[in-house]
Each structure stands twice: as C-alpha cells, then as structure tokens.
C-alpha positions, 0 to 999 in steps of 0.5 A: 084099454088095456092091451095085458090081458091079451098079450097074457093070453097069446103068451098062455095058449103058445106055451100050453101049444108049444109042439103045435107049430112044428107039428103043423109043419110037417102036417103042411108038407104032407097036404102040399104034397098031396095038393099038388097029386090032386091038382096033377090030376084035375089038370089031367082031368080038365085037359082032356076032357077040354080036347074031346070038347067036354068044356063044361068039365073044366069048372073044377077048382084045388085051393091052396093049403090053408087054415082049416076052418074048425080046429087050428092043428090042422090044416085043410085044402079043397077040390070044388066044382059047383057045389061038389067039394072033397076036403083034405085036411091034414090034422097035426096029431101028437102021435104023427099026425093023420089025414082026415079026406072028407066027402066028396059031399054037397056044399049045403048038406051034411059034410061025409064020408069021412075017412082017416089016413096016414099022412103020407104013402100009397094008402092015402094017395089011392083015398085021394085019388079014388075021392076026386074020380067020384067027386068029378063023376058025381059033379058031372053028371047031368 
C-alpha cells in the first residue's frame, strides 16, 4: 500500500492549520494553570474533609491536560467523582482563545451548563471555583 496519499494528507491539514500549534500552546498554559488552582482546591477539599472523618469525601479525581475528545484546537482537563464530572476545556481560538467550563453534569446524561471564559484572570478562576463547590456538593450528597 501506498503510504503518499497519507503523508499528502498530514502535509495538506498542517498547512491549512499552520496558527494551530502556537495557538494550542498558549490555550495549554492557561489549563495548566487552571489545573493546578483546581487540583489546589480538591487537595484542600479532600484533606479536611478526610480530618473531620468524612473519608468517603476523598474519591474526587483532576486529570491532567489532555487532548479533547471532540475538537483538536482545544484542549481539556476533568474534575470527576463518581460519575460527577466539571470539564475545563481550553479552545485555542484565532481571536485569544477562551475557556469553555462545562457542567458540573452527570456522566451519562446530557453534558451542561456550559459557560464561556476568557483564558486567564479573576473571571474565570471564581467560574472554576464556583463549578467545583457544586460539583463536590452535588456528588456528595446522599
């Protein structure tokens, strides 16, 4: 078989995305730091609660920066617990780029709220923080 068509291809979509990688770069650096503000906070969530003796609060997992699953300029990261999950997803747009905080939602079900950010500042940190108190609040109750 002939490998042409598909080196062709890869040649013809990196020149038609040639802003793409610098863009994704920049969307990256907003999400890790995002990230890492809501990996602080379930830290914080999940050692307190883990002192009072609440240790069946502590299930709550941040994935790392990834790949999102549906578009390639954007990228994604995840709060989950149980099937709770809030989704950050970083969109590498031509005009700045944006972040996109989805739900928090029940795996399974249809994905929402959705609600747009800009990439970086106090706006979209208090969204993120606002989306992980209910996602704990809602996943925790029995």
């Amino acid at each position: 078989m002939g490998l042409e068509r598909f080196e062709a291809l890869a040649e013809e979509l990196a020149r038609r995305q040639a802003q793409l990688p610098e863009r994704l770069s920049a969307a990256r650096e907003a999400a890790e730091a995002l990230r890492q503000r809501a990996a602080a906070a379930v830290a914080a969530f999940v050692t307190r609660a883990r002192a009072l003796g609440a240790e069946h609060l502590g299930d709550v997992v941040v994935s790392e920066v990834e790949p999102d699953e549906k578009h390639v300029d954007c990228l994604q990261f995840s709060v989950e617990r149980g099937r709770h999950v809030l989704l950050c997803v970083a969109i590498a747009g031509e005009s700045g780029g944006k972040i996109r905080l989805v739900g928090p939602f029940r795996r399974g079900k249809t994905e929402g709220p959705c609600a747009d950010q800009p990439l970086r500042g106090p706006e979209v940190e208090a969204a993120l923080d606002q989306g992980l108190l209910d996602l704990l609040r809602g996943a925790s109750e029995a």
